[in-house]
PAZA-155632 format. One record per atom (N, C-alpha, C): residue in three letters; x, y, z. Coordinates in steps of 0.2 Angstrom, whole numbers, plus 5000, padded with zeros to 4 digits. Atoms other than C-alpha are relative to their C-alpha. Layout:
residues N
alaXYZ;...
***
This chain:
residues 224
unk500549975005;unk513049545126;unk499349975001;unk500950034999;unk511149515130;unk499450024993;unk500449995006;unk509749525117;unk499450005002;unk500649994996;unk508149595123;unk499750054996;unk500349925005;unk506949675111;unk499450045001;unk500349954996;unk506049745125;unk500350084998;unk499649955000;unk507149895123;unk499750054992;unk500149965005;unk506149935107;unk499350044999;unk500750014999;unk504349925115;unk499750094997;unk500549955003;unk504050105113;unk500350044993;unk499649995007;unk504950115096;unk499749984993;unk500350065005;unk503849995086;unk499650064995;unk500149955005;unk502850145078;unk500450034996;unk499449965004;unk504350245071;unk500049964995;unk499650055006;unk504950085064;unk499449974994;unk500450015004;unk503250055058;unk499750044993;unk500149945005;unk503050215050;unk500350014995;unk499549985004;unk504550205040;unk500049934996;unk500150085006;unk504150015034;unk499550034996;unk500449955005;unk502650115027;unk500350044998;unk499749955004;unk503650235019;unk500449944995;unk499750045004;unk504650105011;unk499749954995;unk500650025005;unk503150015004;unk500050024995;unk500249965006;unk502650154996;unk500550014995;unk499449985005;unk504350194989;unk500249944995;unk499950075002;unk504650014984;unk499349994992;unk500749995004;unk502550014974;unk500350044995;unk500049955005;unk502950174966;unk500749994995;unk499550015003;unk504750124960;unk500049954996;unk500050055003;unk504249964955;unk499450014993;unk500449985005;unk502750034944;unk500250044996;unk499549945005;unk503750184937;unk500749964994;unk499350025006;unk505250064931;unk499649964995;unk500350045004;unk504049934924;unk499750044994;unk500249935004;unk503250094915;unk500650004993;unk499549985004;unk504750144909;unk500449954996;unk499850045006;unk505549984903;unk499549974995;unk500450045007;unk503849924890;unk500250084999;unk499749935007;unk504350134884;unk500649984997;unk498950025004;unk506250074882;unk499749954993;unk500250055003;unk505649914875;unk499650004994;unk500449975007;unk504549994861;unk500550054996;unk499749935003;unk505650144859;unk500649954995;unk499450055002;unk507150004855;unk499749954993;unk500250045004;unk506049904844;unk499650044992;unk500249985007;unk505150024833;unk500250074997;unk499849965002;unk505950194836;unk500450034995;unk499550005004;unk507150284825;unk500549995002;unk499250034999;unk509050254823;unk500150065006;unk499849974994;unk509250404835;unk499950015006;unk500250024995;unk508150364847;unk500449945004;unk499750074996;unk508950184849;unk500650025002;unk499649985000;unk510450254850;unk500450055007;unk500449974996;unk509950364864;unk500049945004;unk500450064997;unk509150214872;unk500749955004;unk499650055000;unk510550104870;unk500750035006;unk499449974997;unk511850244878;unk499950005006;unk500249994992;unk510550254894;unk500049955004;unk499950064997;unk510550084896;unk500749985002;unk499350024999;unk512450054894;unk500350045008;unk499449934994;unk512950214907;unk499449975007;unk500450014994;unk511450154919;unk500449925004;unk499950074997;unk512049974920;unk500650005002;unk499450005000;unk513550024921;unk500350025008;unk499649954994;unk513550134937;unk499449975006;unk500450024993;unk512950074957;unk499550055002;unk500549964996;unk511350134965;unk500050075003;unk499949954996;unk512050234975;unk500550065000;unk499549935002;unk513350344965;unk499250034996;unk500449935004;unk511650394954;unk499550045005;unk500449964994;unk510650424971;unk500450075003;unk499549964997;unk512250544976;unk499850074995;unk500149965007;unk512150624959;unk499450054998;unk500849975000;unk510350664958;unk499850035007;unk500149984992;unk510350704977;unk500650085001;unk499749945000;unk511850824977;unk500250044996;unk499749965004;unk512150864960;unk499550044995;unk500650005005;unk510550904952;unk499950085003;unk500449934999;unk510251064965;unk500750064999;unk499649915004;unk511851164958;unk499750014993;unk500249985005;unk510951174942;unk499350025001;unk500649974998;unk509451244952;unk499349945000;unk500550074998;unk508451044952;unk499850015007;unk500350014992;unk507651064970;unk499649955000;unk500650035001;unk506550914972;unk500149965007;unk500150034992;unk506050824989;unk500349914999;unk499550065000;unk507150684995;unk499749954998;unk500150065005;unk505850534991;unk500050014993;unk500150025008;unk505450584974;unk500649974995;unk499450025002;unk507150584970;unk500349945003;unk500050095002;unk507350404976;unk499749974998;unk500450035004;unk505850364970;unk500250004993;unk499950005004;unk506250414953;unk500749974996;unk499750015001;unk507950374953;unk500049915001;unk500050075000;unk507650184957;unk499649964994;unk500249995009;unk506350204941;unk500649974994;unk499550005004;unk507850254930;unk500349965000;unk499750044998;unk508950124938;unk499849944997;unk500250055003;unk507749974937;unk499850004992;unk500450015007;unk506950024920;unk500449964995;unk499750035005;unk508349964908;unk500149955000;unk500250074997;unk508349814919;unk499449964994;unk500750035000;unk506649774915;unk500050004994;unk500350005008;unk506549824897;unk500649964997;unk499650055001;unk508249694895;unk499849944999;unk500350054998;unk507049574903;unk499349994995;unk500750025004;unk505549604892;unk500349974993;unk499850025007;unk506549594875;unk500249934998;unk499650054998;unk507449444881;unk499349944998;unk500950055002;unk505649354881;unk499750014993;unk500249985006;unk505149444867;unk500249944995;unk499650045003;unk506449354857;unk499949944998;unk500050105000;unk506249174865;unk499349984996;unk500650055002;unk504449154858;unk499949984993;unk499750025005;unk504549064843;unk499650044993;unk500549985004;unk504249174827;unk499449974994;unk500350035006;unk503249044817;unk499350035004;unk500549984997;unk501949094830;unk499550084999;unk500249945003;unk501949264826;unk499650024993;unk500149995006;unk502049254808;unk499449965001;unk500750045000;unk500349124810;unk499350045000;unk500649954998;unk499649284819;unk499750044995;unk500149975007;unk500049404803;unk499649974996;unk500050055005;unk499649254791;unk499150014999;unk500949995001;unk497649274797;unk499850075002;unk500149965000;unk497749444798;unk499850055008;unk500249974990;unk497849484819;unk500550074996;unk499749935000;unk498349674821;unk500749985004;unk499250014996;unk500149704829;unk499750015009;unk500350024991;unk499049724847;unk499949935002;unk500150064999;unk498149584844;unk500449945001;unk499650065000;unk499549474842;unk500550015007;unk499949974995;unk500449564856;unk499749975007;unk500350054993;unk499149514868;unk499749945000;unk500150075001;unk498649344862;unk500549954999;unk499650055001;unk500149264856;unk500650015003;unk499249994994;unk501949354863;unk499749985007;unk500150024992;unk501149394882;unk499849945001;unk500150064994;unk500549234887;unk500649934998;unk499550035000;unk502049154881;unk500850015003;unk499649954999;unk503149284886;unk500250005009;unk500149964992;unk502649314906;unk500449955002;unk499550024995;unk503249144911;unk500650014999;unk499249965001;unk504949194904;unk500150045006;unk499949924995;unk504749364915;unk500050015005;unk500049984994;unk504149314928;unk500850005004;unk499650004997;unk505649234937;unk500650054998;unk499649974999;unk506849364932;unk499850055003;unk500249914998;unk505649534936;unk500149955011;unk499850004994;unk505549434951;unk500650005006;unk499450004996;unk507249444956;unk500350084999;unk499949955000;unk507449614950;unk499550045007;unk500749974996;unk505749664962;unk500549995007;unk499850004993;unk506749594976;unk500550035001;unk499549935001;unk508249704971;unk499750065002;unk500549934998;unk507149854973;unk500150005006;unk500350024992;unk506549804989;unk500650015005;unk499550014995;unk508249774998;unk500650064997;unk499349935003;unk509249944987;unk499550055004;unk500449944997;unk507750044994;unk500150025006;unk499649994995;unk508850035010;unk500550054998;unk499349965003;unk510250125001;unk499750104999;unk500449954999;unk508750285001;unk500150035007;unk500049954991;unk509150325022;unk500750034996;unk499349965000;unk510950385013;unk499850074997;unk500349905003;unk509950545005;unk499550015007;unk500749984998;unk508750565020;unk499549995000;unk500750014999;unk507250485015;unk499849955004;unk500350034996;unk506150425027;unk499849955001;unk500350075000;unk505950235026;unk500249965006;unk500150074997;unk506150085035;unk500850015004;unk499350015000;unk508250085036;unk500150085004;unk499949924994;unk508250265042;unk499750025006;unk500250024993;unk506950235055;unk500449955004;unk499550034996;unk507950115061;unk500650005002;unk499449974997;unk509550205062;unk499950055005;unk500149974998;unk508650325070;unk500049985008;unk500150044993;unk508050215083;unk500749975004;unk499450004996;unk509750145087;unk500550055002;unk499849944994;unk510350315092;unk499850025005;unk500249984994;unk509250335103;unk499949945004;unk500050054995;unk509350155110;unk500549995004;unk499450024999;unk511050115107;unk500049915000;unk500150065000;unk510449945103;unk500049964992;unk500050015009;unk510949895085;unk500049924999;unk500050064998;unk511049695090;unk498850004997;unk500849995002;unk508949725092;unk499750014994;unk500449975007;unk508549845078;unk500149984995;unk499750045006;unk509649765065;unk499649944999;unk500750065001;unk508749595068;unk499350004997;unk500749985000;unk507149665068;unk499850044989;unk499849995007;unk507749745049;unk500149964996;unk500050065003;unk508249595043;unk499649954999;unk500750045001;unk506849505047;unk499650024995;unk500549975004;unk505649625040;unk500250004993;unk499750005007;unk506849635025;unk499949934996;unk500050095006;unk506749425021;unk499449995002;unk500750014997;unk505049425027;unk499550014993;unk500549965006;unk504449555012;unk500549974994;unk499750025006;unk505749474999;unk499649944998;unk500250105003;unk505149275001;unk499350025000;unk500650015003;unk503349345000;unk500050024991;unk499849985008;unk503749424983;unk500149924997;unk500050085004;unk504549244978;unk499649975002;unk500650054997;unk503249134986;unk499450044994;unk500449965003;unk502149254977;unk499949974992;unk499850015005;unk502849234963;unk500049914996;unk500050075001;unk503249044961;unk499349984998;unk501050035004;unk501149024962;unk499950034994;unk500249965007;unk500749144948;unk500549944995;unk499550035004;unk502349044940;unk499449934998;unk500350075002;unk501348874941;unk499350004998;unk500850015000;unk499748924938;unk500150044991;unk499949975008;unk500349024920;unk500549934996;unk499950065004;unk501248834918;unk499649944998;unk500550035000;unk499648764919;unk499650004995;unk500349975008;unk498748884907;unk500250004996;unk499449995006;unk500048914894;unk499849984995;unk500350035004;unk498948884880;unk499950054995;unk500149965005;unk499148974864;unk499649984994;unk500750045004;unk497548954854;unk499850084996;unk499949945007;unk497649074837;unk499150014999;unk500750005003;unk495749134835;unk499849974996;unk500250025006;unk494649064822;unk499950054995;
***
């Protein structure tokens, strides 16, 4: 067996095409769940009884089921009830759905650890429920968040391969494409996995700086 990633010289566009597709898809997933779990995250927190309720069931049946049964589901089950939508949206959205209950586990989670006295301190001089929001929770909160969104973000990243099983256009499906027509799965796979820990460890390394630079900050100083 030989290893020569000459064999992909005139391939490298395709592959590149579909790495941009999966950028995209990856950005807009990651902004849509993040979206949608501070909605959960509020909706759980200030909604009514049957909203939570609601909330709590979408959370329980999401968490509950793999990627890729709800990719199936939304993909072939949606257009016998006359849903016809184009193969990204429906990964895109569905990685939304997927990540967001995540996410809004992770914000509560922090919410929780900050300590209430600090809150009440906020109430006590008469901060509004934003004010205190974004002066006192968030900058006590993020470093909590960071390291988990960050493990969830690189979750994204690495399930957005599981998007070639509907047909859409990204990274994983350009390069199955390409080893049918090379017959070089040795090459292309490499070349996937690279590019796959390449964009994970930038996220972490990313992430770590911001980490040390909010443990640096991290000063909670109640207005006058």
């Amino acid at each position: 067996m030989t290893f020569d990633l000459g064999v992909l010289s005139g391939y490298w566009p395709e592959l590149v095409q579909g790495l941009g597709g999966t950028i995209w898809l990856c950005a807009a997933g990651a902004v849509m769940s993040g979206v949608l779990g501070v909605l959960l995250t509020i909706g759980q927190r200030r909604g009514a009884v049957w909203l939570v309720a609601m909330i709590r069931g979408y959370t329980a049946l999401t968490l509950g089921l793999p990627l890729l049964v709800l990719l199936y589901v939304t993909f072939f089950v949606l257009p016998e009830f006359g849903v016809l939508l184009p193969a990204p949206l429906i990964g895109t959205v569905t990685l939304a759905f997927y990540y967001g209950p995540y996410v809004a586990e992770v914000i509560q989670a922090a919410i929780a650890a900050v300590p209430a006295g600090t809150i009440e301190a906020g109430v006590a001089i008469g901060m509004s429920p934003a004010r205190i929001a974004r002066r006192i929770i968030a900058p006590q909160a993020m470093p909590l968040l960071l390291p988990t969104l960050t493990g969830l973000s690189i979750g994204l990243v690495k399930d957005s391969a599981l998007l070639s099983m509907i047909s859409v256009h990204e990274f994983m499906f350009a390069a199955k494409a390409v080893v049918s027509e090379t017959y070089a799965p040795l090459e292309v796979y490499f070349v996937v996995a690279l590019v796959y820990w390449a964009a994970t460890s930038v996220i972490h390394l990313s992430t770590r700086h911001w980490e040390r630079r909010l443990g640096r900050a991290q000063r909670v100083a109640l207005p006058r």
